[in-house]
BALOBA-1460 file (C-alpha; in Angstrom, 3 decimals):
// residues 63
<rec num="1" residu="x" x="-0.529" y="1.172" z="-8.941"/>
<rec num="2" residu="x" x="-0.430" y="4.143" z="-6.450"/>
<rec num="3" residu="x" x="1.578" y="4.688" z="-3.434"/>
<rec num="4" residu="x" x="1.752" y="5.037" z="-0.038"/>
<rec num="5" residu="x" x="2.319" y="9.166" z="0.113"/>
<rec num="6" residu="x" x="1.324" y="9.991" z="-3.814"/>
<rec num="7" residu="x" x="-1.487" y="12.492" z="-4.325"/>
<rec num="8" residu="x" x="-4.202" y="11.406" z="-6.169"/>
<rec num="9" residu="x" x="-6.752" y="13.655" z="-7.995"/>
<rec num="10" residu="x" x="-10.072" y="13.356" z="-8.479"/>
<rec num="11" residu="x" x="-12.497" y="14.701" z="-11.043"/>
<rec num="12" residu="x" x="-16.179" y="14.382" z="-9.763"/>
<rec num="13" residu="x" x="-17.801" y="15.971" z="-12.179"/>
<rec num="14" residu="x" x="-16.506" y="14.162" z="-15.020"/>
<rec num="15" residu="x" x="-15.323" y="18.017" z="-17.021"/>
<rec num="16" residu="x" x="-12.068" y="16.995" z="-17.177"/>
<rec num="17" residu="x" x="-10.237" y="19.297" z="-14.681"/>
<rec num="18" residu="x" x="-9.524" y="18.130" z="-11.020"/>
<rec num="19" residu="x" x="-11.855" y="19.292" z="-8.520"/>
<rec num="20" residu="x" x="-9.914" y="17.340" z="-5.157"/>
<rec num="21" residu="x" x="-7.214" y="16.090" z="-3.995"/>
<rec num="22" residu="x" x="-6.127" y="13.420" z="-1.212"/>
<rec num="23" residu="x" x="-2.803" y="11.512" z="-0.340"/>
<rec num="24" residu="x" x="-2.885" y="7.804" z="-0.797"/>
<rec num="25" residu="x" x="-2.484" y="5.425" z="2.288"/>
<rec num="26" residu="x" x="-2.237" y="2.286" z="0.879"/>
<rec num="27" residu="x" x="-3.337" y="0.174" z="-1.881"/>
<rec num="28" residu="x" x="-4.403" y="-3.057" z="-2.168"/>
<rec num="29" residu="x" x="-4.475" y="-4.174" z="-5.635"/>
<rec num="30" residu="x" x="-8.240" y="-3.204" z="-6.159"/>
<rec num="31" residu="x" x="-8.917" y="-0.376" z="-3.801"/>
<rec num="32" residu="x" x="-7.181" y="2.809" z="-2.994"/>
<rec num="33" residu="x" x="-7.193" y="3.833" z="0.544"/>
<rec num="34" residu="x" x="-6.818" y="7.478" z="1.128"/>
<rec num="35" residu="x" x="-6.955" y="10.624" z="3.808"/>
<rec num="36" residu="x" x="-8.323" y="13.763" z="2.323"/>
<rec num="37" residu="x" x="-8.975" y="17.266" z="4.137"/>
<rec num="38" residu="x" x="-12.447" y="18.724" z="3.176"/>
<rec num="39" residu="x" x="-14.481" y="15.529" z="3.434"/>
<rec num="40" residu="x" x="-17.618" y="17.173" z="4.970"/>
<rec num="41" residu="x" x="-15.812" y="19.833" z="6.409"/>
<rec num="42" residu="x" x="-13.438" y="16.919" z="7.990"/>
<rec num="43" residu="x" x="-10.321" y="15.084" z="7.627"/>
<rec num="44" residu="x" x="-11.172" y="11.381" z="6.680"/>
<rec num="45" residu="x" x="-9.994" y="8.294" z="5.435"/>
<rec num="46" residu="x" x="-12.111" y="7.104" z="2.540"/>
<rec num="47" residu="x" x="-11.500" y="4.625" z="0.116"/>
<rec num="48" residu="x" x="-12.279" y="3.631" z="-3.880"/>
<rec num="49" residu="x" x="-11.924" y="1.233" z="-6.522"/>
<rec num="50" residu="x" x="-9.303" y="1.746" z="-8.234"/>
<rec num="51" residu="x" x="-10.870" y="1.463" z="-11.359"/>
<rec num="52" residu="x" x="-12.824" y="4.621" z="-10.360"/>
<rec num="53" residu="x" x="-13.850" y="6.758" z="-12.948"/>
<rec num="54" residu="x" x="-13.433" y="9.868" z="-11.036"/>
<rec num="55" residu="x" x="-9.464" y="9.484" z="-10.322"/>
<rec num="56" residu="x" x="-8.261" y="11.113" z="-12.822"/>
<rec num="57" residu="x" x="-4.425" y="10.465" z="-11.435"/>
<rec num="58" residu="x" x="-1.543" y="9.902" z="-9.068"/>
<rec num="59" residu="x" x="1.516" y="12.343" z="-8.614"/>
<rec num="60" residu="x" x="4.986" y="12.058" z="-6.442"/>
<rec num="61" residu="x" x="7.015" y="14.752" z="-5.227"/>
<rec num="62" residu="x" x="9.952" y="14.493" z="-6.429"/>
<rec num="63" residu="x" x="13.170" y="16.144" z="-4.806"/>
């Protein structure tokens, strides 16, 4: 289950490399609520199931 602050990365296309990526607000269980830059030429909060096809992941910084 992802994390407030992880990245997730998304694969629209389906080609197997990632073609965007957004930090995760929150999660709920079933849905993945997130802010990502380039959303129509905005920043914007969006959100997906988290059985999404097109997330291909979740990654932390670590320190």
């Amino acid at each position: 289950m992802p994390s407030p602050g992880a990245i997730i990365f998304f694969d629209w296309d389906h080609g197997g490399t990632c073609d965007h990526v957004g930090i995760v607000e929150r999660c709920d269980g079933t849905t993945v609520y997130t802010v990502e830059g380039n959303s129509g030429d905005a920043v914007k909060e969006r959100s997906y199931a988290i059985s999404s096809d097109s997330i291909m992941g979740y990654g932390r910084v670590v320190y």
